[in-house]
VMD Tcl script that builds the backbone (N, CA, C; Angstrom):
set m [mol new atoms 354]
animate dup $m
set s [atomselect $m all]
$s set {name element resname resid chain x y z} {
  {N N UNK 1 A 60.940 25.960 125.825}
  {CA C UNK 1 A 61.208 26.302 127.203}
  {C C UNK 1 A 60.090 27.200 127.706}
  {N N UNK 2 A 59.539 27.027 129.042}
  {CA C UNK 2 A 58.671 27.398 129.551}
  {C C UNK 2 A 59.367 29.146 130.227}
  {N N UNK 3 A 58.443 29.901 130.288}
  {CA C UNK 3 A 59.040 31.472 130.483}
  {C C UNK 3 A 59.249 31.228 131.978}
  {N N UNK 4 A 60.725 32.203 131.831}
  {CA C UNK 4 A 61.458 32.284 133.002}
  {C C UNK 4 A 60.978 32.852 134.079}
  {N N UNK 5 A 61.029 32.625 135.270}
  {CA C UNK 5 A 60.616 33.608 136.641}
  {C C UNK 5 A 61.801 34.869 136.039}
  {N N UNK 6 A 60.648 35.978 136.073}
  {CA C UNK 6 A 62.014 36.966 135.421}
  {C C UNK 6 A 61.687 38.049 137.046}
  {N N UNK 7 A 62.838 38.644 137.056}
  {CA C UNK 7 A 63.432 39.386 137.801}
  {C C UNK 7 A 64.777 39.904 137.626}
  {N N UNK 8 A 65.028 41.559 137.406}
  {CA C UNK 8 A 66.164 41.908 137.330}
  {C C UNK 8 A 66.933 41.481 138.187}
  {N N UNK 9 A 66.687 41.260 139.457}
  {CA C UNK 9 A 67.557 41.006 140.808}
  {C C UNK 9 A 68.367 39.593 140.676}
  {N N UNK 10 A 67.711 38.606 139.734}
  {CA C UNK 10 A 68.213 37.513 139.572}
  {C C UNK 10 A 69.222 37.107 138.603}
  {N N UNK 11 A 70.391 36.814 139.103}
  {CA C UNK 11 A 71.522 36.398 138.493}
  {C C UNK 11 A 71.420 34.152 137.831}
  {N N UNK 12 A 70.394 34.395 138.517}
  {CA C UNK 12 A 69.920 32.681 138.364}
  {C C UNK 12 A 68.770 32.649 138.679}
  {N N UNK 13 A 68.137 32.405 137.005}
  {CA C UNK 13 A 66.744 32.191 136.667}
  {C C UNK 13 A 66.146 31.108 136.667}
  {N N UNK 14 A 64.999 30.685 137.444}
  {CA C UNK 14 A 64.777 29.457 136.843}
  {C C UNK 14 A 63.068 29.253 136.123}
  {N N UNK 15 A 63.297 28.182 135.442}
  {CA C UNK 15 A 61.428 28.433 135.168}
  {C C UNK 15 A 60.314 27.689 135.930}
  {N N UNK 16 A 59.290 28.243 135.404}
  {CA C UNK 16 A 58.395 27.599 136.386}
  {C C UNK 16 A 58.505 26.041 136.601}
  {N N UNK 17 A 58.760 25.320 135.727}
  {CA C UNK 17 A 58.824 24.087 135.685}
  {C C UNK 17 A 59.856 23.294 136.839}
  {N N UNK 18 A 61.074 24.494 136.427}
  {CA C UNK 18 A 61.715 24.191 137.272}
  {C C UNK 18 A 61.921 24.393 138.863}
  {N N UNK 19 A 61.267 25.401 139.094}
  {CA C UNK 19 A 61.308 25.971 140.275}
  {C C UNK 19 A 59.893 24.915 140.667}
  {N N UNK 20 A 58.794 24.074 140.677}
  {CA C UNK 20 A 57.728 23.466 140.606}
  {C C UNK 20 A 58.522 22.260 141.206}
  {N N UNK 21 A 59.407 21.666 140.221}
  {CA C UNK 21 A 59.880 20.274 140.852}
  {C C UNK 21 A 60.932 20.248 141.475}
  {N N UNK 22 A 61.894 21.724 141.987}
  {CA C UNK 22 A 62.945 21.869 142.935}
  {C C UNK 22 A 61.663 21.687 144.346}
  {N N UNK 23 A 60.519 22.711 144.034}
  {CA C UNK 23 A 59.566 22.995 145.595}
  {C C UNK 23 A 59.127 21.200 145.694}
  {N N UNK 24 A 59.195 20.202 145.055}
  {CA C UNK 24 A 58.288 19.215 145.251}
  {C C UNK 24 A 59.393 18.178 145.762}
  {N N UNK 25 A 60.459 17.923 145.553}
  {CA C UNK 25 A 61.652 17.904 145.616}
  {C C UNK 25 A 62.045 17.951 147.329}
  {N N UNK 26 A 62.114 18.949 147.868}
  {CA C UNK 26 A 62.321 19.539 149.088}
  {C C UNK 26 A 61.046 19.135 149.721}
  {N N UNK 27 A 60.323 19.297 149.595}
  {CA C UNK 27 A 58.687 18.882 150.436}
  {C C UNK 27 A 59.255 17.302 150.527}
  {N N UNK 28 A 59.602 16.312 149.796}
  {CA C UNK 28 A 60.016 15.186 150.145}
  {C C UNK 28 A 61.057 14.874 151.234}
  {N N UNK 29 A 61.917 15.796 151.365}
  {CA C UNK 29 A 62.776 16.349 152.461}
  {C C UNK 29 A 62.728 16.750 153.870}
  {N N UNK 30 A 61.097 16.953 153.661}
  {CA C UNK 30 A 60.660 17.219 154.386}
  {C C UNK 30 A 61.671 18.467 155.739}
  {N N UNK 31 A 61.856 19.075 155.139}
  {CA C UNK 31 A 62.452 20.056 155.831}
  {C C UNK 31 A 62.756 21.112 155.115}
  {N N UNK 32 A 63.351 22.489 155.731}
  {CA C UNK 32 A 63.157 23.850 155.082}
  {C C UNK 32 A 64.648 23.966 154.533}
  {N N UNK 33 A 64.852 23.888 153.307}
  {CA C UNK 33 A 65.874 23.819 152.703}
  {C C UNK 33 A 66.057 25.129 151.331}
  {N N UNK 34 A 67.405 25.389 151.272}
  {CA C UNK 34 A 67.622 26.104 150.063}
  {C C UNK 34 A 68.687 25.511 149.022}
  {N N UNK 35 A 68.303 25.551 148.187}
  {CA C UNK 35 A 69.068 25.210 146.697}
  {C C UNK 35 A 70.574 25.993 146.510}
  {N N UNK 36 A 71.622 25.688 146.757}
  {CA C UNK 36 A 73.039 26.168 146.398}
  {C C UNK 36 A 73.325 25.529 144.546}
  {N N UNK 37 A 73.698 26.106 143.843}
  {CA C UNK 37 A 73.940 25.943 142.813}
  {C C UNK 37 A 75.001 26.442 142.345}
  {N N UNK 38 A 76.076 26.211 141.863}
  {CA C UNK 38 A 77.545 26.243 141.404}
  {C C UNK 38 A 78.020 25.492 140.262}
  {N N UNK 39 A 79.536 25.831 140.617}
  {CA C UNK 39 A 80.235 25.063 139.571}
  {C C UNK 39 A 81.554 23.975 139.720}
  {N N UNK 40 A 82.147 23.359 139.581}
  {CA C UNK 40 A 83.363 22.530 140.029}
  {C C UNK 40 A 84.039 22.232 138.973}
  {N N UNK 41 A 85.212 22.059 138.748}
  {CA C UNK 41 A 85.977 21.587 137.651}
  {C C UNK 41 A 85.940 19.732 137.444}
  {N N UNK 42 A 85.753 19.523 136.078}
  {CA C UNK 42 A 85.170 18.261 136.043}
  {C C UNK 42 A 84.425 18.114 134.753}
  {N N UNK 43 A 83.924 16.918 134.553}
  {CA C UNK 43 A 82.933 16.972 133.342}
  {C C UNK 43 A 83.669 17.059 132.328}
  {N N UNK 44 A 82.510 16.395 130.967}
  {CA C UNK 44 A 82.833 16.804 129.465}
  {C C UNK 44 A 84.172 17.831 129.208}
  {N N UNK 45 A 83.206 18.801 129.252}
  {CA C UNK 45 A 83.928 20.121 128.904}
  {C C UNK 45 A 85.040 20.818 129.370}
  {N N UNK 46 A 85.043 20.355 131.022}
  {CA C UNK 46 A 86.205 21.370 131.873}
  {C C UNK 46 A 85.306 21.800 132.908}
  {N N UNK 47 A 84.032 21.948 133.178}
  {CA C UNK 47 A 83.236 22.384 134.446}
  {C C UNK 47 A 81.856 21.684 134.362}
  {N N UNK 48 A 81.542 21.397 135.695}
  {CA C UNK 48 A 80.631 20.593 135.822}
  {C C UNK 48 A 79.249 21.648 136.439}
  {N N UNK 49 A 78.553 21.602 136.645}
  {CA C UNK 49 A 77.091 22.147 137.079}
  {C C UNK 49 A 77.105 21.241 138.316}
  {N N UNK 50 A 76.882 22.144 139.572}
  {CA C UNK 50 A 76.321 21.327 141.010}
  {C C UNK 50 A 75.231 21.957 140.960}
  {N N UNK 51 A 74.392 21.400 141.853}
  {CA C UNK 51 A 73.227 21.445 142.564}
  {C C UNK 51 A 72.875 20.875 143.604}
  {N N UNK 52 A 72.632 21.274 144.840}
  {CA C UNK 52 A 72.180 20.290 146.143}
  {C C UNK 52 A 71.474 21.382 147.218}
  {N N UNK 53 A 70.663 20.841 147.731}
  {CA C UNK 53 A 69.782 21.383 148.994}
  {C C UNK 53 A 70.804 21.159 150.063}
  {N N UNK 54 A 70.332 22.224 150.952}
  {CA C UNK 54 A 71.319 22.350 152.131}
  {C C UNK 54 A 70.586 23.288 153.188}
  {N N UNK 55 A 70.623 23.498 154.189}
  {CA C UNK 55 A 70.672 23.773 155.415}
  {C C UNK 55 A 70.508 25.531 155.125}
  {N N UNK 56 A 69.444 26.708 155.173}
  {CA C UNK 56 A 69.703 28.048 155.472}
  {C C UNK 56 A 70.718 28.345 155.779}
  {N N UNK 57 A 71.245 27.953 157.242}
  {CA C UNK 57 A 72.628 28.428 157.984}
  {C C UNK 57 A 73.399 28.259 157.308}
  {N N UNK 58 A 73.788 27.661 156.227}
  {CA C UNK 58 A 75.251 27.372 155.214}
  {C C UNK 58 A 75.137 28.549 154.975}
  {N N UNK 59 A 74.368 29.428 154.449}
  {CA C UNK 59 A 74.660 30.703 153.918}
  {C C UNK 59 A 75.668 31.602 153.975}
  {N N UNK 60 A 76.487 31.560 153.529}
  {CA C UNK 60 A 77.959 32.671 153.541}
  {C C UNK 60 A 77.250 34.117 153.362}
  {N N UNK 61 A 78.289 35.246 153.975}
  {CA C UNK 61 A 77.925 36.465 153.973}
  {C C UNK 61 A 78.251 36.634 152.498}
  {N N UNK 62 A 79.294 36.001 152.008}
  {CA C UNK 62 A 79.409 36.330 150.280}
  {C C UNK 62 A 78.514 35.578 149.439}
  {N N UNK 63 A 77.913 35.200 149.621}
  {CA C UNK 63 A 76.864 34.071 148.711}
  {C C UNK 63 A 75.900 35.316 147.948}
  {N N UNK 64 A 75.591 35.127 147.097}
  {CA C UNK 64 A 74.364 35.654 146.408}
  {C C UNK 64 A 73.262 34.669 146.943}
  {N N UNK 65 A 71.746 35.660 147.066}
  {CA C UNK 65 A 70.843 34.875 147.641}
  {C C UNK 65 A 69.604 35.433 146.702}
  {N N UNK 66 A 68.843 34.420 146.053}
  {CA C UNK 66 A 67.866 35.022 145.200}
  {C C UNK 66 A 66.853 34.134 145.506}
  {N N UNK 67 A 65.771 35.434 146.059}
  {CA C UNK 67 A 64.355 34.531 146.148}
  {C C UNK 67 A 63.246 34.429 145.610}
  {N N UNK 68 A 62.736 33.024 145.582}
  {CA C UNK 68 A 61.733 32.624 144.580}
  {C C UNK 68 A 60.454 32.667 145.745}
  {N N UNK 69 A 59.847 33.212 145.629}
  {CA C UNK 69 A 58.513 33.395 146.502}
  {C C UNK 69 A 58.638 32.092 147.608}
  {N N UNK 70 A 59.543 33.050 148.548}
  {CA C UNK 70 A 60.182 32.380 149.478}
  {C C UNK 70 A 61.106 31.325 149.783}
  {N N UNK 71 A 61.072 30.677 148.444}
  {CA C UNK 71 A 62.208 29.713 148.036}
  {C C UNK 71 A 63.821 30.017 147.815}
  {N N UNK 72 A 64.928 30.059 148.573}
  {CA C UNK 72 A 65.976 30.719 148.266}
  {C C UNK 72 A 67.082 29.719 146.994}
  {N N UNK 73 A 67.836 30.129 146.637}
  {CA C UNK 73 A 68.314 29.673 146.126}
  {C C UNK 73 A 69.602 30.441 145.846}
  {N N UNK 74 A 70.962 29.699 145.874}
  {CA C UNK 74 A 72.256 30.768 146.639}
  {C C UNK 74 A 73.055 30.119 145.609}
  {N N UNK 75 A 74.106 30.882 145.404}
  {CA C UNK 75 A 75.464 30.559 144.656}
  {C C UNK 75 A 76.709 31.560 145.185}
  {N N UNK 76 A 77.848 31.026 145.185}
  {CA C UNK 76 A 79.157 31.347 145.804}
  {C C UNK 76 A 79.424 32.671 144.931}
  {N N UNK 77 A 80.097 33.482 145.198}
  {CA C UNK 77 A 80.763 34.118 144.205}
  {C C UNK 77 A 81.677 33.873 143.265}
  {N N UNK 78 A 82.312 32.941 143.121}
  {CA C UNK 78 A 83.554 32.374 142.231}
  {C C UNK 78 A 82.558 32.090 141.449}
  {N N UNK 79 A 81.535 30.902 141.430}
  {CA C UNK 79 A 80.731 30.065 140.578}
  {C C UNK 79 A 79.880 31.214 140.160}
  {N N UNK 80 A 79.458 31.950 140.657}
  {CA C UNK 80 A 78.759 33.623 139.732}
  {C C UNK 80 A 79.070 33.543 138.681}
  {N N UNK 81 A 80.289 33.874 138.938}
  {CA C UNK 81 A 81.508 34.036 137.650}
  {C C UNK 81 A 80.950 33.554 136.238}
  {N N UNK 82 A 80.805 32.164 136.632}
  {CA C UNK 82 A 80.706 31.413 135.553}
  {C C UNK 82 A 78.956 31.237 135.109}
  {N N UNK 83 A 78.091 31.512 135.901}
  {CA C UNK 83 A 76.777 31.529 136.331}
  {C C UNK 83 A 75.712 32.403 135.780}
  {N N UNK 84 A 76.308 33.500 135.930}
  {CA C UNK 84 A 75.460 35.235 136.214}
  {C C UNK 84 A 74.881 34.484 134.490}
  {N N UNK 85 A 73.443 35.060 134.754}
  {CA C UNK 85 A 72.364 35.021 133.368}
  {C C UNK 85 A 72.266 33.221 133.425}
  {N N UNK 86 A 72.367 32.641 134.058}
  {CA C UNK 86 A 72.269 31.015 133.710}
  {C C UNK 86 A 70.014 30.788 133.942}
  {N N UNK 87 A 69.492 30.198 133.065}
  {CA C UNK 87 A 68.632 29.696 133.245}
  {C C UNK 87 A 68.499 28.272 133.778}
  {N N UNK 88 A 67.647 27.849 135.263}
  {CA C UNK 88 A 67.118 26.873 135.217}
  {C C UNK 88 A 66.229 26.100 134.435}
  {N N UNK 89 A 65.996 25.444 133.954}
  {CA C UNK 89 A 64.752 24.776 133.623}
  {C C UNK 89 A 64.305 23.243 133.758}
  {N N UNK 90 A 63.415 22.417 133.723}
  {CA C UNK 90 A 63.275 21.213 133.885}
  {C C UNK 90 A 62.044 20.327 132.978}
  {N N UNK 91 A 62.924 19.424 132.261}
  {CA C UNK 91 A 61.378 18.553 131.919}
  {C C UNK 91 A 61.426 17.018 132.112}
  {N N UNK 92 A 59.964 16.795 132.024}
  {CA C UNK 92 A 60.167 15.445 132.541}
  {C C UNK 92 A 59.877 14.570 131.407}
  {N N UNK 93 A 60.374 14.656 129.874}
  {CA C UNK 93 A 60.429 13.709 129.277}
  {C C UNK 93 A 61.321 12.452 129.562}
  {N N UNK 94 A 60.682 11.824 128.782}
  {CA C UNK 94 A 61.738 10.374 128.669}
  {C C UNK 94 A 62.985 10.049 128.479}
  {N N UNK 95 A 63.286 11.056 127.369}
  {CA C UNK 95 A 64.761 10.852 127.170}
  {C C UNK 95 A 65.206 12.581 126.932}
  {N N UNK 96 A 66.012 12.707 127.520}
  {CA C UNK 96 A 66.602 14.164 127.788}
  {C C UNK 96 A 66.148 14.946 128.685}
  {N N UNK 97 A 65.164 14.330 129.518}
  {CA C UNK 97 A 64.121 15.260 130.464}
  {C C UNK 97 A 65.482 15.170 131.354}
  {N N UNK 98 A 65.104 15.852 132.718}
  {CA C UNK 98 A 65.461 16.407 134.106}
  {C C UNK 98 A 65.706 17.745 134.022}
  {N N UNK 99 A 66.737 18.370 134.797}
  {CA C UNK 99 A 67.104 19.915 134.869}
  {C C UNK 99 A 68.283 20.012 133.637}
  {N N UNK 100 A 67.892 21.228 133.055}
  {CA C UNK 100 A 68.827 21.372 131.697}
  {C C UNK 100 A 68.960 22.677 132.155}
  {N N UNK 101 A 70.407 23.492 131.953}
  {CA C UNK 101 A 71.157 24.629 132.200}
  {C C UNK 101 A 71.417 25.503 130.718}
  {N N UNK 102 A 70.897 26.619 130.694}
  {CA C UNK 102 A 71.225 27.473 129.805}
  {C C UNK 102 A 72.078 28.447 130.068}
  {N N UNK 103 A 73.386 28.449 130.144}
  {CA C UNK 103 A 74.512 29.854 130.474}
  {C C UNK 103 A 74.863 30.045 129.597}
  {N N UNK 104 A 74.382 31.575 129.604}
  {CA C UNK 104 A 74.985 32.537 128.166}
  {C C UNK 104 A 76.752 32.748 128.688}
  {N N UNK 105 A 77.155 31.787 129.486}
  {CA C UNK 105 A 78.857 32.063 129.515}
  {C C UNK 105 A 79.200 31.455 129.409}
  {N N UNK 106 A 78.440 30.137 128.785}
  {CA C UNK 106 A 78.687 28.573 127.954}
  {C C UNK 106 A 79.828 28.757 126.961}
  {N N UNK 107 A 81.200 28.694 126.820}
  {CA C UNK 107 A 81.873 28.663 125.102}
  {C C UNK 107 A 81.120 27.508 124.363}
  {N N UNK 108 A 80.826 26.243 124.997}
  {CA C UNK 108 A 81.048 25.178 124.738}
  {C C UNK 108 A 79.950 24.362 125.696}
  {N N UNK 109 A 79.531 23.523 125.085}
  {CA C UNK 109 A 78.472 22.465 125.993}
  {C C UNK 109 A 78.354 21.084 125.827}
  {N N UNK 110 A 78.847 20.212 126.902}
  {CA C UNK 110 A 78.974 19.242 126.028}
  {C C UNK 110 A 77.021 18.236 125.871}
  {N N UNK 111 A 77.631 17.561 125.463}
  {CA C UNK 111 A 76.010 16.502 124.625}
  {C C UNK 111 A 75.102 16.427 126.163}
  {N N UNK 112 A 75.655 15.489 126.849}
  {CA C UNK 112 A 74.588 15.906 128.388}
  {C C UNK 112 A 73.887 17.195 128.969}
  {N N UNK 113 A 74.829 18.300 128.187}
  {CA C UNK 113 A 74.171 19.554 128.788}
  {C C UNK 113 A 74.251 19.539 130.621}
  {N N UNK 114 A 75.418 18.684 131.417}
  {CA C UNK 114 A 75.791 18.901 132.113}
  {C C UNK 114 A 77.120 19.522 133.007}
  {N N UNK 115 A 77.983 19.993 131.818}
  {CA C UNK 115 A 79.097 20.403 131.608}
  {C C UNK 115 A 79.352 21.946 130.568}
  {N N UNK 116 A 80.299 22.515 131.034}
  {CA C UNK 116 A 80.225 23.498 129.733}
  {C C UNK 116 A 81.851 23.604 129.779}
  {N N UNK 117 A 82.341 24.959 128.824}
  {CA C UNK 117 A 83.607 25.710 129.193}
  {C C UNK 117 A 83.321 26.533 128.582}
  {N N UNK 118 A 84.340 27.487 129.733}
  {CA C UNK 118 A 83.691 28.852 129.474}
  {C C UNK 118 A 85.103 30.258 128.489}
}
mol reanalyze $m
mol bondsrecalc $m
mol representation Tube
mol addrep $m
């Protein structure tokens, strides 16, 4: 794993890699977007990992908002919960590549590494 954008302020880390192909990602979008990242019940394990670009103005006054050299990237407070210390990261191998989630509030992970319980 490639070293994390570190910052105490950040409750959701991601690495360069990843934060590289979220910015390249959005440029296809062609519009000024921020990354919401959460959780939903679902999946393998019992909780699923979201991710989706959305609109600045979604921003809730309760949202956590952490910025990546100008890049925001927000999560709810409930999904914190389950979140706080989670690493982004991303690779683009062949088989197992895309965005892979590291939460140290993982009990459990299932084989996709898109699911956990906590």
């Amino acid at each position: 794993m490639t070293q994390a954008t570190q910052s105490q302020q950040r409750g959701i880390q991601m690495t360069d890699a990843a934060l590289n192909h979220v910015l390249l990602l959005r440029e296809q979008q062609k519009t000024d977007l921020c990354l919401r990242v959460g959780v939903r019940g679902g999946g393998c394990s019992g909780m699923s990992y979201t991710m989706n670009f959305e609109d600045p103005s979604n921003i809730q006054p309760t949202d956590e908002v952490y910025d990546y050299e100008g890049f925001k990237v927000v999560c709810d407070p409930k999904s914190l919960l389950y979140l706080y210390g989670l690493v982004l990261d991303y690779s683009n191998a062949l088989i197992g590549g895309g965005f892979q989630f590291t939460n140290p509030n993982a009990a459990q992970t299932c084989g996709c590494g898109k699911s956990f319980s906590a």
